[in-house]
N, C-alpha and C positions, 0 to 999 in steps of 0.2 A: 718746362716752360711755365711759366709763372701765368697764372687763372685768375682773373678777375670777379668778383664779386658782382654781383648783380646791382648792386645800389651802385658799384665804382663804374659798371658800365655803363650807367644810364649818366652821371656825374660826365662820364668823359665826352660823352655823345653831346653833353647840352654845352659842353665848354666848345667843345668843338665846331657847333653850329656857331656860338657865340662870336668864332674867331672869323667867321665872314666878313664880319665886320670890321675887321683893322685889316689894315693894311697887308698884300701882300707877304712882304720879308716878317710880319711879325705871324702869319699864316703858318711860313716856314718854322719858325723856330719854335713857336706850340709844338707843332706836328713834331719837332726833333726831340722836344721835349718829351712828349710822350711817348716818341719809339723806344728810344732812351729807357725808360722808365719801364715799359711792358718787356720790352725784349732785350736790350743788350749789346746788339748784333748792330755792326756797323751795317753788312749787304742788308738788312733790313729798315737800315735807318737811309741808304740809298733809296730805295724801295718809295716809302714813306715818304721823301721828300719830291718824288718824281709822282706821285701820287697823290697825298693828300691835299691841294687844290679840289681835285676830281670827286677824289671822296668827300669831302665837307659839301660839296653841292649837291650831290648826288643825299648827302644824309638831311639836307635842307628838305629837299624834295620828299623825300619821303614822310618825314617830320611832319609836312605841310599835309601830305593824303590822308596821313595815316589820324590825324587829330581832326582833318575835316570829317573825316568816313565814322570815328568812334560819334560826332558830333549827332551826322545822320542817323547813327542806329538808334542813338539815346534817344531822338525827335520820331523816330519811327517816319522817316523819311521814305519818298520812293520817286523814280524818275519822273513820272506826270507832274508829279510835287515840284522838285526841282523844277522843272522845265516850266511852270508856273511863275516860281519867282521873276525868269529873266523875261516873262512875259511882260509882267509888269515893269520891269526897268525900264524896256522899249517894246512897246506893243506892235510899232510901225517903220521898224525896223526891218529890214528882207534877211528871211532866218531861210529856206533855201530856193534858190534860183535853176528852174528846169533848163539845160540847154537845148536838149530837144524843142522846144515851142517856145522859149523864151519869157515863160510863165516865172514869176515872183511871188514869193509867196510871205508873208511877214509873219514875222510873229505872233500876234493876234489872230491873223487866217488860219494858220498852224494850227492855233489850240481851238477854234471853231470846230477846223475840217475833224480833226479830234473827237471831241464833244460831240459830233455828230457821228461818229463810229462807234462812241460809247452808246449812245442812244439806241443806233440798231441793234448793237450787239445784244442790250438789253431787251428788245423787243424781240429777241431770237431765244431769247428765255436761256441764254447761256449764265454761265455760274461760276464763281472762281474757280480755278485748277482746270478749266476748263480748256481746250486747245482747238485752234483753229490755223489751217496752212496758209501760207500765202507762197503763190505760185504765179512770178512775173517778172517782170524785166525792171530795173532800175528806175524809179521816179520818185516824183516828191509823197505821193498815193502812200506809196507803201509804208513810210514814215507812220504819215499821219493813223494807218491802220493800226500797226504795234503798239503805238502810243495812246491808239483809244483804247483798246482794249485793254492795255493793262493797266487805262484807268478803273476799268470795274475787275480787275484782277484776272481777265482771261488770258491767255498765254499764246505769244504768236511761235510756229513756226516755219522760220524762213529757211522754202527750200530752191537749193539750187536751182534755175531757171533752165541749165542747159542737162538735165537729166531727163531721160523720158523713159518710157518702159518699165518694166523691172526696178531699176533702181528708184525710179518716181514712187513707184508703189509702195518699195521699202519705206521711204523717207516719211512720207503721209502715215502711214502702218503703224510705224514705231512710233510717232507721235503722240500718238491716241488721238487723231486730229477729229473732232465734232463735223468739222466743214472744210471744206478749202474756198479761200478766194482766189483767184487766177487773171492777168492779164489774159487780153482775146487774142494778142498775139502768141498766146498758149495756148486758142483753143485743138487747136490739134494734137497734141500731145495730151492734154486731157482726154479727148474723145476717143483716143487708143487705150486708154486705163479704166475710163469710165463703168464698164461694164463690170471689172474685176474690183470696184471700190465699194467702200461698205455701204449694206442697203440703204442705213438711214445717215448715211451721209448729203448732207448739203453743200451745193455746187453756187457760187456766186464769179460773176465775171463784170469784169471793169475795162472799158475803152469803147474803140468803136465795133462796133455789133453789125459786122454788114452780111453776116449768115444767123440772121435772126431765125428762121424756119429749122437751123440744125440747133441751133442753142436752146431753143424751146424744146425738139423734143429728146433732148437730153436732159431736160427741167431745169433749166443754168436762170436762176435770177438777176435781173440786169441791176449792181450794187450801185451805181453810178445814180439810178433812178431814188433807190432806198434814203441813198445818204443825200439828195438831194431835198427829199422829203423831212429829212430829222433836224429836231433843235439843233441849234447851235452852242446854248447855256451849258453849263455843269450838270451832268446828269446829279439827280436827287439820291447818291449812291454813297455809302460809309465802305472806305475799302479796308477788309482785314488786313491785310498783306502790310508786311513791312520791309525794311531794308535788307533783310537777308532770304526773302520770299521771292519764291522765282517769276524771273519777267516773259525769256523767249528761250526757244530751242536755238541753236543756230551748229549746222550742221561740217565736220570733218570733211576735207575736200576727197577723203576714198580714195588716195592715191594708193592703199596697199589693203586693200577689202572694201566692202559696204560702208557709206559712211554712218556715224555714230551723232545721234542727237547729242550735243553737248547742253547742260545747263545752265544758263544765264539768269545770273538771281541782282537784283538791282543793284545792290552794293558792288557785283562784278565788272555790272556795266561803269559805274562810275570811278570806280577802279585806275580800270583802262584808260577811260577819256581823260580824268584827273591827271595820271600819269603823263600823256602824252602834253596836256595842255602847259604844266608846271616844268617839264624837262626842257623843250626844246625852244623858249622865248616867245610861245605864242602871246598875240594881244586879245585885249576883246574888241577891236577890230580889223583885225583880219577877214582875208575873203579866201575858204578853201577850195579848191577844184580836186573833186572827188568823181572822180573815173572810175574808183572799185566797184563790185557789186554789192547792195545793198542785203545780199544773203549771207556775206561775210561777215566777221565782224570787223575788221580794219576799216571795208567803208561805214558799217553801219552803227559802229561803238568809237571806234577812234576818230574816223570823219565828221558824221552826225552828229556823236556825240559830244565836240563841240561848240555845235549850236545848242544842243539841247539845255546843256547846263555851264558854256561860258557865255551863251550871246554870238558867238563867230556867226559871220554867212557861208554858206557851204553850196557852191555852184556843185548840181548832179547832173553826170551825164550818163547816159542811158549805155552806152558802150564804150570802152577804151577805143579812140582812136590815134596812133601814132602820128596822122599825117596832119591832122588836126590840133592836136593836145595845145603847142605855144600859142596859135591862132584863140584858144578859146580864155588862154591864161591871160594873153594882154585883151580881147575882148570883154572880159569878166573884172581886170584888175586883179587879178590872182595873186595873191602875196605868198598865200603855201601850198603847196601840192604834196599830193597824196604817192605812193607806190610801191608795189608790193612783186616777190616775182621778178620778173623778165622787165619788167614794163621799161627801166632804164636800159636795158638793151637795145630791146624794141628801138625805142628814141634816139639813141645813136646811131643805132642801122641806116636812120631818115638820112635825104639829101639836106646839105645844110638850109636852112630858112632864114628869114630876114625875122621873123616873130622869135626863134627860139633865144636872141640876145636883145630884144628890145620889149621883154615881160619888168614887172613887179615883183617877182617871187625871189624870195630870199631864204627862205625851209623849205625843205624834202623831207618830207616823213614816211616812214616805211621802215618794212624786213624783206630779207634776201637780197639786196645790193650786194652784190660779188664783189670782190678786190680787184678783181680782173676788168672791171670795168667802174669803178668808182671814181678816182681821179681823172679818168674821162670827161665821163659824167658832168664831174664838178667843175672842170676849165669848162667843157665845150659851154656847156649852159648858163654859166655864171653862177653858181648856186651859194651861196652865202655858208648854209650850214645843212649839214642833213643830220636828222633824226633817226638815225638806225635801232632798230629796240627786237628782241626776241619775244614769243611769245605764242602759245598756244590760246583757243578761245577759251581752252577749260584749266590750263595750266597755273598753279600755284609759286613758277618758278620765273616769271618774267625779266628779263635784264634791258639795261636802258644802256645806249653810247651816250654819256649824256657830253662827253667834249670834241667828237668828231676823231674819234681815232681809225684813221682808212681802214677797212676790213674787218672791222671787230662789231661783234653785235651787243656787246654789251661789256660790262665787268663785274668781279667782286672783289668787295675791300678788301686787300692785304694786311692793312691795319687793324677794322675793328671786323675779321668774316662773319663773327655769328651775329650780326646785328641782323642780318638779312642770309637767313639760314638756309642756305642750298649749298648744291657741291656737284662736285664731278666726281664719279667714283668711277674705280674699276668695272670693267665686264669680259666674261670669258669668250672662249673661243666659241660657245653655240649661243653668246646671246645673254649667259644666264648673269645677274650679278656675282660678283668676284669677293669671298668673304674671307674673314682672318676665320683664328683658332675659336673666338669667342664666338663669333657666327654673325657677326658686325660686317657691313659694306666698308671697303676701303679705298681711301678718297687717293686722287689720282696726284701725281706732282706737276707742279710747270709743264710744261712738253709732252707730258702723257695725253692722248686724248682720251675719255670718260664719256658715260650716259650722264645728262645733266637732272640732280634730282631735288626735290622742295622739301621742306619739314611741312606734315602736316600739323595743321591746329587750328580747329571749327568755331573758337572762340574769338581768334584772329579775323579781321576780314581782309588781310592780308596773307594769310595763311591759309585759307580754307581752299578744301578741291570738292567742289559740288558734281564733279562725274557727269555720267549719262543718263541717258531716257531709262536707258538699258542695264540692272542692278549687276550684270553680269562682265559688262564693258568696261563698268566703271570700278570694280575689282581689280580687273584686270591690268590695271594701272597705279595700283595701288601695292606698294611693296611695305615690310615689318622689320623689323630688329635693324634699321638703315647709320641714322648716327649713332643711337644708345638704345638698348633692349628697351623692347617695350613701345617703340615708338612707331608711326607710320612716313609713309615719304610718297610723295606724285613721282611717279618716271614715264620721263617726256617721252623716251625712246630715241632722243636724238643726241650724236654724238658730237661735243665740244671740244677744244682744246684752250688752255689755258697758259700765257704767259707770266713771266716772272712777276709782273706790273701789275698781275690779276685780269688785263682784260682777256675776253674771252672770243674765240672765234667758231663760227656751224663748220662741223666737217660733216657729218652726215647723215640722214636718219638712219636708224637703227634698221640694221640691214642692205643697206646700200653698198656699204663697205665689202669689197672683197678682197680674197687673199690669193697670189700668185707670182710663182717664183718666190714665195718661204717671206715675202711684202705686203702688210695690210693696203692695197689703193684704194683711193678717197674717190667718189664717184665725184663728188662736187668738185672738189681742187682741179681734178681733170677734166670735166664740163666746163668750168670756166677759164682752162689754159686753151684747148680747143675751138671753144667759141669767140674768145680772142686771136687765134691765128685768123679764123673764117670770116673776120668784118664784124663780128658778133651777130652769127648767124642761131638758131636753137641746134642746141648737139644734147642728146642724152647719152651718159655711160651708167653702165652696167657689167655686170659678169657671167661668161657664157659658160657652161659646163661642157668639158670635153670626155668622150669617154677613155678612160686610163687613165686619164693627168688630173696627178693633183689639183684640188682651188680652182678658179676659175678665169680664163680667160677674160680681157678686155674687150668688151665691144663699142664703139659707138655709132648711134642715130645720127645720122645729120641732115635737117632739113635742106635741100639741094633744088631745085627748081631749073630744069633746063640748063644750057649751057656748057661749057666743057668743064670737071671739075681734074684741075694739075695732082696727080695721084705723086706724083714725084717730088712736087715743090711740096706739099704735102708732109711727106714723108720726111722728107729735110727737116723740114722747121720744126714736125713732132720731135724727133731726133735732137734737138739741141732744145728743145723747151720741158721734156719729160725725161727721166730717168727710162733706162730699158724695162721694165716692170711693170711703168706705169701709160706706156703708148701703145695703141688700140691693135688687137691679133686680129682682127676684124670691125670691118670699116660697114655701115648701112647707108649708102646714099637714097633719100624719099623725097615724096613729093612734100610731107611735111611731119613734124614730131606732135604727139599727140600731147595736149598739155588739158588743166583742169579749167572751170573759170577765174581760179584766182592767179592762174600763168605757171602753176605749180607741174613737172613735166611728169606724165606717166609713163612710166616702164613695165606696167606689168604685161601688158598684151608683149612688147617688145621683147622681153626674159622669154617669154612664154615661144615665142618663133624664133627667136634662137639665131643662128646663121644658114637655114638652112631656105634658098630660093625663094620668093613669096608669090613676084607676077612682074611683068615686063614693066612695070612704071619705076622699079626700085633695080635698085646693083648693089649685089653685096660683093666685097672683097676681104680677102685673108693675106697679110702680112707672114709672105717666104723668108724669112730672118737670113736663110743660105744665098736668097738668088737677091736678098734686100730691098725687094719692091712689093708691093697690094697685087695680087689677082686675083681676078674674078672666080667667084667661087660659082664654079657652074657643077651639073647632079654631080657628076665622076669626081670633082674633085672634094664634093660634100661627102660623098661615100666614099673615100681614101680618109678623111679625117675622122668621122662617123669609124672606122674600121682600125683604125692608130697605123696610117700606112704612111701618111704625113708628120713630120718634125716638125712639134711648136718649140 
């Protein structure tokens, strides 16, 4: 195969963007010219032609981050910076809207309420590199926290709101967090950690205080009061920090261990929101409705983000509500909406409404839209376009749909692949990467599914994997010798598959996948063929270990709520929608599946109990393949299986 030169590939990239510009049919026949020319190969010049539309926009976009991003690092840019400017574009403009209380907050107020978090933080005698938690429920507050603080270069970390205990600990811990601020409707779960938290840790709390006698003598500061008292002006402060200097932690949803602070360094943040804003036809005025959590980063980098550096308004709601959601879209004038997860599930589950076809919204932005429920989706709701994009908070390897291809979370150019240098590679049977003779990872074909991996390169701000809190986490994810000796690569852990066309679709995190009857099954592919037979109810699959038998059995969760569930009709419809390999040996009906807050579903408690009985509110059943019906797995017939006296 004929290699291009470095000056030839940059030459082809800028003719390429150039040919946006004419017309269609003359789009085509560049593009054939150049397959032509690199390769030879007519299926590739099919390929090419089915393709590069997709590609030249997609290489638009990047063009366009990638020369603003060198732009900011030159200027020693950082997000307060930014978000500065479109102050002044429109000061009195409403930059985000509370639904909870129906508070507006503009632009101008924004950078006040700011400036006045800078101010205490300064008067807390905090210092750059410094960290502090925030620990609370969704609001506009929390914005403006992050955003003060890392005007004087202190670093927020935002942690999950629905962790308590243990895990709360961890999160704070590993932080190195100076203080935590906390919503009061956390004060309980604070006051259960309190005692185990560091001596010279500072407790500050925000909202209504109506156990004022228990928050004094816990010594909780009332912050509300503080930032009440502080200027509003520009603190008098020279910030070191520049564009590649970290902004916030923002924490791994811990579906398969502890979660891991991830590093958020301003250029990351801007990244992300650039990306999203340039890909999917956003305006600068548009009105987002952002139901995520603002501990995430989808709501609090891709949502937020932008208002913060394109101007959008960004309606925040304190909780995902299903029954509510169109009600606050045509309420608000909602033109794009957010979602991530289940949450379109969720929305179809609804009875129809008279708000879900008479909104403004015309983009859906988000990851995890199934196939299984995507063209749903997009008739029932009327949805113009959706934005599907892959991506971890700390991942170097991002993929964008950028034309709406159903099921696909992303692509890579077939045309030009190393412009944008990731791959799918092999992985063996325990996990481990898959190498040749040279000791090189080996990249997957069409059809093969693969772990999806990044080139790294710190020079790049496209390239770079800033890791964890934790020196040891962030190795861990870090693999050597990937495309050519010598080199490092981010691995996401998660498994992709890749068609001919180049786009790519999630088959499953690393480890999800199990193998039985001599068959890799996809836990996803199978969750969302099941949760489409059920009304699109939540189903988790996993795989159960039998003793004697090879690989693992099928299981799946299904959240079930009263009612009679047809075990039969059931069985039917798996039976003609699933290969035999891939339909459930055992069935869990519960009261409900445990999911994270960003709707991401957990299975480890579920791996962990297995099939074996729990308590009279759940029924498990085992799939008789001889008598061809689910029965109930009661003790005798767990310990017949438990003992291999039962045929799976």
């Amino acid at each position: 195969m004929h290699v291009m030169s470095g000056v030839t590939a940059f030459l082809s990239v800028f003719g390429a963007v150039r040919l946006l510009s004419l017309p269609w049919l003359c789009s085509l026949l560049g593009g054939l010219g150049l397959c032509m020319v690199w390769r030879g190969s007519w299926k590739f010049i099919h390929v090419a032609l089915r393709t590069i539309r997709r590609d030249l926009m997609c290489l638009v976009v990047i063009l366009r981050v990638r020369f603003s991003m060198y732009r900011n690092l030159r200027n020693r840019s950082t997000i307060p910076a930014l978000f500065g400017q479109m102050v002044k574009l429109h000061p009195d403009k409403p930059a985000l809207i509370y639904e909870a209380t129906g508070e507006i907050w503009s632009f101008k107020e924004l950078q006040e309420r700011s400036h006045a978090v800078a101010h205490w933080a300064l008067t807390q005698g905090w210092a750059e590199g410094d960290v502090v938690a925030l620990y609370m429920e969704s609001q506009p507050l929390m914005v403006a926290l992050w955003l003060g603080l890392a005007m004087i270069g202190v670093e927020a970390a935002l942690i999950n709101h629905n962790l308590r205990q243990h895990s709360l600990l961890h999160c704070v811990r590993v932080s190195g967090a100076r203080a935590m601020v906390f919503g009061t409707e956390m004060r309980e779960a604070v006051s259960e950690v309190s005692g185990s938290l560091q001596p010279q840790m500072v407790l500050f709390s925000s909202g209504e205080r109506d156990n004022e006698q228990k928050l004094r003598s816990l010594q909780i500061q009332s912050l509300d009061a503080l930032l009440d008292r502080s200027p509003k002006h520009p603190p008098r402060y020279t910030l070191r920090k520049n564009f590649n200097d970290r902004l916030f932690y923002i924490y791994t949803s811990g579906t398969t261990g502890m979660p891991k602070a991830a590093v958020v360094v301003h250029s990351r943040y801007y990244r992300i929101a650039a990306f999203g804003f340039h890909s999917f036809g956003l305006c600068h005025d548009d009105i987002i409705y952002n139901c995520l959590p603002l501990y995430h980063s989808a709501g609090t980098i891709m949502g937020v983000g932008q208002c913060l550096l394109f101007g959008l308004t960004v309606v925040v709601r304190r909780k995902f509500s299903a029954s509510r959601f169109w009600d606050d879209c045509v309420k608000h004038k909602c033109t794009v909406i957010q979602y991530i997860g289940e949450i379109c599930r969720y929305l179809l589950a609804q009875p129809v409404h008279s708000s879900e076809t008479h909104h403004r919204v015309r983009v859906a932005i988000g990851n995890g839209l199934r196939s299984s429920v995507w063209e749903d989706f997009v008739q029932r709701f009327r949805i113009q376009r959706v934005g599907e994009f892959y991506g971890a908070t700390e991942c170097n390897c991002s993929l964008l749909n950028i034309d709406g291809k159903v099921g696909a979370c992303g692509f890579n150019s077939r045309i030009l692949p190393n412009f944008y240098p990731i791959r799918l590679i092999r992985v063996q049977e325990n996990g481990d990467l898959f190498r040749d003779s040279q000791g090189l990872c080996v990249p997957c074909l069409p059809g093969d599914p693969g772990m999806l991996v990044g080139r790294i390169n710190h020079t790049d701000p496209l390239r770079r994997f800033d890791g964890y809190a934790d020196k040891d986490s962030t190795n861990q994810k870090i693999a050597h010798n990937v495309f050519k000796m010598g080199d490092s690569a981010y691995v996401s852990g998660d498994m992709l598959v890749m068609d001919e066309y180049g786009y790519m679709y999630f088959r499953d995190r690393s480890g999800d996948t199990f193998r039985w009857r001599g068959e890799n099954v996809s836990t996803t592919e199978v969750e969302g063929v099941l949760s489409r037979l059920l009304g699109h109810t939540v189903v988790a699959v996993y795989g159960a270990s039998v003793p004697g038998v090879e690989g693992k059995a099928g299981m799946a969760a299904v959240a079930h709520t009263g009612g009679q569930f047809d075990l039969d009709a059931f069985l039917i419809a798996v039976q003609k929608a699933l290969p035999s390999y891939a339909r459930p040996v055992f069935l869990r009906l519960m009261p409900s599946v445990d999911t994270t807050g960003t709707f991401k579903i957990q299975k480890t408690r579920l791996q962990r109990e297995g099939y074996k009985p729990q308590d009279a509110s759940e029924k498990i059943y085992f799939l008789d393949s001889r008598a061809g019906r689910y029965e109930a797995v009661t003790d005798e017939l767990y310990n017949a299986i438990m003992e291999g006296r039962v045929c799976l």
